[in-house]
C-alpha positions in Angstrom: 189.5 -156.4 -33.4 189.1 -153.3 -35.7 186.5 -154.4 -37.7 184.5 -155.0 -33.8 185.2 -151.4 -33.3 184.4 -150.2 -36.0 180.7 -152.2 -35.8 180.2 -150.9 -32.4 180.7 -147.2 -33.4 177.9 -147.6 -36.0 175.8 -149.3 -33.4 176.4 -146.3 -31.1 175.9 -144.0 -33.8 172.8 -145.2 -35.1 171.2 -145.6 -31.3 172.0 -141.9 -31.0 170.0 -141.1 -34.0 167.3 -143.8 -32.4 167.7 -141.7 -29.3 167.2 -138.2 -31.2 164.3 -139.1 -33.2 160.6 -138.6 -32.2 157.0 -137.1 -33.3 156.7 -133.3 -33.9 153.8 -131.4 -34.9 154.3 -130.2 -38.9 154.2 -126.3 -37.3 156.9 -126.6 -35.1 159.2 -127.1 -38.9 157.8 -124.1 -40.6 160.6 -122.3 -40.3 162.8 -125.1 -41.0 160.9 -125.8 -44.2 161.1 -121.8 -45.4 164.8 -122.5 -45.0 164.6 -125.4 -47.2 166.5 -127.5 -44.8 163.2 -130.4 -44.2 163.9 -133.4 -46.5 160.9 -135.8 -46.7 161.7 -139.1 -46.3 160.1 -141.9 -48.0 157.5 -144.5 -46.0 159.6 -147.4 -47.6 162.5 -146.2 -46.3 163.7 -146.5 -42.7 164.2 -142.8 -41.4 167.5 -144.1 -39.1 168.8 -145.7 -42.0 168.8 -142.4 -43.6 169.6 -140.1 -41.0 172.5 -142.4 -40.5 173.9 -142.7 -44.2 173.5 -138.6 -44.5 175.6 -138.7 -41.1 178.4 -140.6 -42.2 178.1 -138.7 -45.6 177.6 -141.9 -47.7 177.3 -139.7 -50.9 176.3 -143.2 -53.5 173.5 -144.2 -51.1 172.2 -140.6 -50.3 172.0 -140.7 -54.3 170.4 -143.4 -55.2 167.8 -142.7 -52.6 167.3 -139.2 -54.2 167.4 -139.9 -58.1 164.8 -142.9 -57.2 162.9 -139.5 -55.1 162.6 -141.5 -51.6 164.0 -138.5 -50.3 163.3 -135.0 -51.7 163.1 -131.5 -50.1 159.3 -131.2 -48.8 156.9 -130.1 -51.6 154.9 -126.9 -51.0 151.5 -128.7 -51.7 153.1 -131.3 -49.0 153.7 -128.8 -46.3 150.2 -127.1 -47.2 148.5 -130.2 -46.4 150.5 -130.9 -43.2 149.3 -127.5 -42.3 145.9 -128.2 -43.2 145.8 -131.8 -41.2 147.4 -130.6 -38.2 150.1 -133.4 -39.0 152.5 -134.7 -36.6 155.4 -136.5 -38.3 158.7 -138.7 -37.0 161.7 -136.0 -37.5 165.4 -136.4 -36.9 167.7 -133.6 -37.2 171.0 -134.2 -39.0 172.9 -130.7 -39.3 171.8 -129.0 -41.4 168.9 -130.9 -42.1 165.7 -131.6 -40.9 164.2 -134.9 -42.3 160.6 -136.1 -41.8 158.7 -139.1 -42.5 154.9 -139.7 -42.6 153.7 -141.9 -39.0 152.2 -145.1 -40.5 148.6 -146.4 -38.6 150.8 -148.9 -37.3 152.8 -146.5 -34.5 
């Protein structure tokens, strides 16, 4: 009975996250990314999953995906480039941050 609980609070959790994530034009971060609050998430990676993990402050995971550099604070020459392209990205806000993730041809 718990252990159903508990699954359906994740299921709710992540399908807010779901719900809260969309495509955003890379100037509408700027002044999230002079903060330093965008992380940039990596294509392998699923964006929820993340979002999700940072959520429910699931440090080990969180670090593993960091030292291997799947998700890192958005480079300058990144965010130059966005700029440059007129980039629109997926982004999901999980207080405090921002994170982003390249749109792959396929969406």
């Amino acid at each position: 009975m718990i252990e159903e609980l508990l699954r359906q609070d994740r299921e709710l959790k992540r399908g807010k996250i779901t719900s809260e994530t969309a495509k955003i034009p890379w100037q509408e971060l700027q002044r999230f990314f002079a903060a330093g609050k965008v992380m940039l998430v990596a294509p392998g990676l699923d964006l929820v999953d993340v979002a999700f993990a940072l959520q429910e402050d699931d440090v080990e995971q969180v670090k593993t995906w960091t030292e291997a550099l799947q998700v890192i604070p958005v480079p300058d020459d990144q965010a130059k480039q966005w700029i440059t392209d007129d980039a629109t990205l997926w982004a999901v806000v999980v207080k405090p941050w921002v994170l982003v993730q390249t749109i792959s041809p396929e969406c």
